[in-house]
C-alpha positions in Angstrom: 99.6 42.4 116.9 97.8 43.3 113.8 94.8 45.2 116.0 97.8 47.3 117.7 99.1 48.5 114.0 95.7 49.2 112.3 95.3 51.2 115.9 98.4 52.9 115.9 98.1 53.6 112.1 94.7 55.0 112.1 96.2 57.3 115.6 98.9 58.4 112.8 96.6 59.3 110.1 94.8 61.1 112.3 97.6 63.6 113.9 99.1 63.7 110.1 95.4 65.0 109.2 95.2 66.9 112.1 98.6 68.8 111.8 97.2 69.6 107.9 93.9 70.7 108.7 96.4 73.3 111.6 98.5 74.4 109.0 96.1 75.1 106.3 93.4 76.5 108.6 96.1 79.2 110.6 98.4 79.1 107.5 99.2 83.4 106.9 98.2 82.5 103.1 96.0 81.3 100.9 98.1 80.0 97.9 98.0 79.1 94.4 100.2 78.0 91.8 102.2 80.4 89.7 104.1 80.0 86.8 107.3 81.9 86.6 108.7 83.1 83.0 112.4 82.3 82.3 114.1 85.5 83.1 116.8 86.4 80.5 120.0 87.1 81.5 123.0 90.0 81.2 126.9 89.5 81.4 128.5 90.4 84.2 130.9 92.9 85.0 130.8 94.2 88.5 130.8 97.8 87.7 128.9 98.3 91.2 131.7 97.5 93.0 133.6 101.2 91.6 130.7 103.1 93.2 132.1 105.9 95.2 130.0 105.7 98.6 128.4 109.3 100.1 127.6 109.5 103.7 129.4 105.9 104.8 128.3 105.3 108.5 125.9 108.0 108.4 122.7 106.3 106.9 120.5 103.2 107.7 119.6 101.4 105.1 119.0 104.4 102.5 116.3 103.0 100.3 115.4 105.5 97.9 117.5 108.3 96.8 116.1 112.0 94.9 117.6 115.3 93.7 116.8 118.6 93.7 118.1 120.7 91.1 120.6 122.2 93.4 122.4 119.1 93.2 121.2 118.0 97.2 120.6 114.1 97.5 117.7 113.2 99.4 117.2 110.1 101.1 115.4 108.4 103.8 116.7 105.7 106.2 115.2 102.8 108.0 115.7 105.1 111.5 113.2 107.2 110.0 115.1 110.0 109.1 115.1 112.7 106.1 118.6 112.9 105.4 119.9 115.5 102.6 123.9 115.3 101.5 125.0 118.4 100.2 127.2 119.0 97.3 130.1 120.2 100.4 130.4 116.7 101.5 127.8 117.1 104.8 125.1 114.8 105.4 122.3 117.1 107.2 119.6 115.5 109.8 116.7 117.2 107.9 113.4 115.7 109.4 112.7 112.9 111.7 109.7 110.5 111.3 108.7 108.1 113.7 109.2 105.4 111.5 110.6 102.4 109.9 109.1 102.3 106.9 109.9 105.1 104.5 110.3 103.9 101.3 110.1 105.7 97.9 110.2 109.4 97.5 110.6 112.0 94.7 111.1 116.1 94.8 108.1 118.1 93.7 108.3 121.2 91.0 107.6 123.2 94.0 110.2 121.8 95.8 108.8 119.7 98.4 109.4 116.0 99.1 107.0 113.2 98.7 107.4 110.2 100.7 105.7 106.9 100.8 105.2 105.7 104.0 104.6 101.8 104.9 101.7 102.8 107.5 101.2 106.6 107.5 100.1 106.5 103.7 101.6 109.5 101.2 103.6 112.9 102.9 104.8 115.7 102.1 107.9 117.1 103.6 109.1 121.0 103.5 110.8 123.0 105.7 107.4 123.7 107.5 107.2 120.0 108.4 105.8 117.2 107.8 102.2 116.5 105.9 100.1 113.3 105.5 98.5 113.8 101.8 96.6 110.6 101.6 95.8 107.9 104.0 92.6 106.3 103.1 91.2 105.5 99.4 88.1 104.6 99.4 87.5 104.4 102.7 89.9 102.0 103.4 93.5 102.4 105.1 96.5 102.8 102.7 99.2 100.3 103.6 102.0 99.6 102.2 102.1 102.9 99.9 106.2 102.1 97.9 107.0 104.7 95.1 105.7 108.1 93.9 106.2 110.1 91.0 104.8 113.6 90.1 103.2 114.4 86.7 103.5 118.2 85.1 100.1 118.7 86.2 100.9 118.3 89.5 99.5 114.6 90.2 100.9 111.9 92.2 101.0 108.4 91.2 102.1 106.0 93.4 102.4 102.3 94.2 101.1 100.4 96.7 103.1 97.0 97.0 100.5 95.0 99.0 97.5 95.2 100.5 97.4 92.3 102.7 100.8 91.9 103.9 103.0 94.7 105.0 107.2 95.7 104.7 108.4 92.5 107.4 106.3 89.8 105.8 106.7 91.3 101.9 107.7 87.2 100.9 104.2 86.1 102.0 102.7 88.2 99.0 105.1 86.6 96.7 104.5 83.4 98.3 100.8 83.4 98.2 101.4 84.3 94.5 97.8 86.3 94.3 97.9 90.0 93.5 97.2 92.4 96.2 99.1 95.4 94.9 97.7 99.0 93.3 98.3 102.0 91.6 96.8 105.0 93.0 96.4 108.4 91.9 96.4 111.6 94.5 94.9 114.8 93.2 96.7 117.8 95.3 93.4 120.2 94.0 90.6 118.0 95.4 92.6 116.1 97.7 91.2 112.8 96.8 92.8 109.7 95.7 91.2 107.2 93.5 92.3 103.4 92.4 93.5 103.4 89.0 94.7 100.0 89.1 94.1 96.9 91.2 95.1 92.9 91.4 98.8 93.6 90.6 101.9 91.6 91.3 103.5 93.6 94.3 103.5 97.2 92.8 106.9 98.6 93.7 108.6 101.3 91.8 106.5 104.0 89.6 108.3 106.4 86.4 106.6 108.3 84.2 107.6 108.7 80.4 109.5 111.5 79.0 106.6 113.1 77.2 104.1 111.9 80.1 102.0 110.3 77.7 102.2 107.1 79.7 103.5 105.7 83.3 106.1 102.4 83.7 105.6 100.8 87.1 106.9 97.2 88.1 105.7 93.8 89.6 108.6 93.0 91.6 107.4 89.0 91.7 106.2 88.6 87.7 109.5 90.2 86.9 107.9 92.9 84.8 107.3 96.3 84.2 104.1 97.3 82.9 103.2 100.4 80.6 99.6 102.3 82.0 98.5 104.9 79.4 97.8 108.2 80.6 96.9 110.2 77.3 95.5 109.0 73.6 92.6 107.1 72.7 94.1 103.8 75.0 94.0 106.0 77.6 93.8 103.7 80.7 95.1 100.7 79.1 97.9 98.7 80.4 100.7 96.4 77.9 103.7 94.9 78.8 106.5 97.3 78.9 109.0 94.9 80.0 109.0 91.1 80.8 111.5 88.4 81.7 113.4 90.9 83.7 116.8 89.4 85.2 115.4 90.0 88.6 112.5 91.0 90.4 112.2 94.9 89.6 112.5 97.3 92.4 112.2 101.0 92.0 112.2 102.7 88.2 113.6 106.0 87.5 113.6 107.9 84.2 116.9 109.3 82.3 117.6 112.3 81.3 117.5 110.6 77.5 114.3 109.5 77.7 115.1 105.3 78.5 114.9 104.1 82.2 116.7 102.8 85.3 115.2 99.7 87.0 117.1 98.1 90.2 116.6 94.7 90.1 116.4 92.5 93.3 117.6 88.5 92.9 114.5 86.3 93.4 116.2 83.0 93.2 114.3 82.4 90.2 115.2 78.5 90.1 113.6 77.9 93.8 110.6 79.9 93.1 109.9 77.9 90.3 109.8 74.8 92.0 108.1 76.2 95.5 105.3 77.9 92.7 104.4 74.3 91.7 103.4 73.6 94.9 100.3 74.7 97.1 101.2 72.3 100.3 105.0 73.0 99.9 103.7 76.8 100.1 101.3 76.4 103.0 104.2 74.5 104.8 107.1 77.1 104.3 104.7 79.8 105.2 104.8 79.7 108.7 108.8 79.7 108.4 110.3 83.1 108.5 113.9 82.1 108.0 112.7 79.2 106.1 110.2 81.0 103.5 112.6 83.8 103.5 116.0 81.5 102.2 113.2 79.7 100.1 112.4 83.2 98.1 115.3 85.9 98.1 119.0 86.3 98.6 118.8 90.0 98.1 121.9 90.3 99.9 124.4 88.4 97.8 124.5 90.4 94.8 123.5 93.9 92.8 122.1 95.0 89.7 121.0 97.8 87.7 119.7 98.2 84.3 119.4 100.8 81.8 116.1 100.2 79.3 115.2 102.4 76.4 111.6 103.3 75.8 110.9 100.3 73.3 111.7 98.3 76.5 114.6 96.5 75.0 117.8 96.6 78.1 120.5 98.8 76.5 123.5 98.0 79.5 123.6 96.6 83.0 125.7 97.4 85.7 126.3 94.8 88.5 128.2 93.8 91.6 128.1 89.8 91.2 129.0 88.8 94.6 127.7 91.7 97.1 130.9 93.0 97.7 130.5 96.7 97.4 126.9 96.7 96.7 124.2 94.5 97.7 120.5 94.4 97.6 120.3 97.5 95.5 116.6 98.8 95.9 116.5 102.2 93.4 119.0 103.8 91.0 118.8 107.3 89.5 120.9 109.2 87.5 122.0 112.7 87.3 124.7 114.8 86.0 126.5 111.8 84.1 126.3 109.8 87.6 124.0 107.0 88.9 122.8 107.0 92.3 122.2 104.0 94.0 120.0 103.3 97.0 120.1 100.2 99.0 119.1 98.1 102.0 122.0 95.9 103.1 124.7 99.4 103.7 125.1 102.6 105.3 126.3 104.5 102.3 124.5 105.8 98.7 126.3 104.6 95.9 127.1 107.0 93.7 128.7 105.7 90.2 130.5 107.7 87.3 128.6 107.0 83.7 131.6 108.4 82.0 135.2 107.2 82.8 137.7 109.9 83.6 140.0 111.1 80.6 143.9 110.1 81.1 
């Protein structure tokens, strides 16, 4: 009896090692531990819930949202459409792309629109068509390009959020908790692009500062913003901006005053803290989508949006604490005493009054 259970035990060790060796070996990450700050918290007050909602029914999944100083909103939807609502009320079929992956975007001084696309790289879209500006840096394939902004000089900065995983596996990056995101710089008058940054925290949205001494660009899953210097003698040098956000920063926009607009995604901090402990909790979940995904965000059950002056201090904060109206928010931009809000969980931009209506 005692031969059959040292055999059967030493069968079980064996498929126990086995099934390891299987899911470290064909495991999508390689993971380390990662220590997640305490992120600070805001009152509610579910402001996002009074957002008035343009082109309901009309657009997929509207992630990003720009204006042209004609007052037309520019989106683009998950069905890979250009989409510009027009200050009549009609929501115009602009350009088609055969994609589903346009994510951040931003009008030009010449007019154009810059778009980030998940696999195509950085393009320009006019009523000529449709460009690709930049699709390789350094010989090697952009993927994953996520928010651009233009500088006075006609530069493009923009984020790349990962360069190992891509837009349907985004959690994995977050998971494996080592930095594959970039900043990049495109240069419209040699056409290059060069790395400015590397080794960053899932890169997501990109601002610049009022007098465009200096760019603010977040790290969705360190729930920061960092500050990259663009003029001075610490030209080049990056600080903290921002840290301890209330959730994961998504795309930043800046204010006509000067501060900025950062749409926060919830991260679940308190399960990422304990799954970030963990390397063999992490190589087990991985292979999970459902499971990795429930384990990391619930994007979809609430909003937020705050407003942060340029000493990185959060002046106000709207939110929509149970995902009623608003849900998921992904970018916020304000214009003409309204914010604009894109998102990923509705068919409608929200669009929210700043200053209440006189009796």
């Amino acid at each position: 009896m005692a031969s059959y259970l040292i055999t059967f035990s030493g069968i079980f060790i064996v498929c126990l090692l086995g099934v390891a060796l299987q899911v470290i070996v064909f495991s999508p990450i390689s993971p380390i531990t990662l220590e997640i700050p305490q992120p600070s918290s805001t009152l509610s007050n579910g402001k996002l819930q009074e957002v008035i909602k343009l082109g309901e029914g009309l657009l997929k999944e509207p992630e990003d949202v720009a204006i042209d100083k004609a007052g037309v909103v520019y989106t683009a939807t998950r069905d890979g459409w250009i989409k510009r609502l027009h200050k009549n009320g009609t929501c115009e079929n602009w350009w088609h792309i055969d994609s589903d992956g346009l994510l951040g975007l931003t009008i030009t001084a010449a007019g154009d629109l810059i778009v980030c696309d998940v696999e195509k790289g950085l393009l320009k879209v006019n009523e000529e068509g449709v460009t690709v500006l930049a699709s390789h840096v350094n010989g090697a394939k952009i993927w994953f390009a996520d928010d651009v902004v233009e500088s006075s000089d006609g530069m493009l900065y923009f984020s790349v959020g990962s360069t190992k995983f891509g837009r349907h596996n985004w959690e994995l990056d977050m998971l494996e908790a080592r930095p594959h995101g970039q900043l990049l710089r495109y240069d419209p008058s040699s056409n290059e692009t060069s790395i400015l940054l590397h080794d960053l925290g899932f890169a997501n949205g990109v601002a610049l500062s009022e007098q465009q001494d200096y760019l603010v660009f977040c790290e969705t899953w360190k729930y920061r913003c960092l500050k990259y210097w663009l003029k001075g003698d610490i030209k080049g040098q990056t600080e903290i901006f921002i840290g301890n956000l209330p959730g994961g920063p998504d795309n930043i926009k800046l204010a006509p005053d000067g501060s900025f607009w950062i749409a926060l995604l919830e991260l679940v901090p308190s399960k990422l803290r304990f799954i970030h402990s963990s390397v063999a909790l992490k190589y087990l979940i991985a292979p999970f989508p459902k499971v990795r995904k429930w384990a990391t965000i619930r994007v979809q059950t609430k909003a937020m949006v705050v407003n942060v002056a340029g000493d990185g201090k959060i002046i106000r904060s709207f939110d929509d604490p149970t995902g009623k109206v608003m849900a998921f928010v992904t970018s916020v931009l304000e214009f003409e005493d309204h914010l604009y809000l894109g998102n990923l969980h509705s068919d409608f931009i929200g669009k929210l009054p700043l200053i209440a209506p006189s009796a």
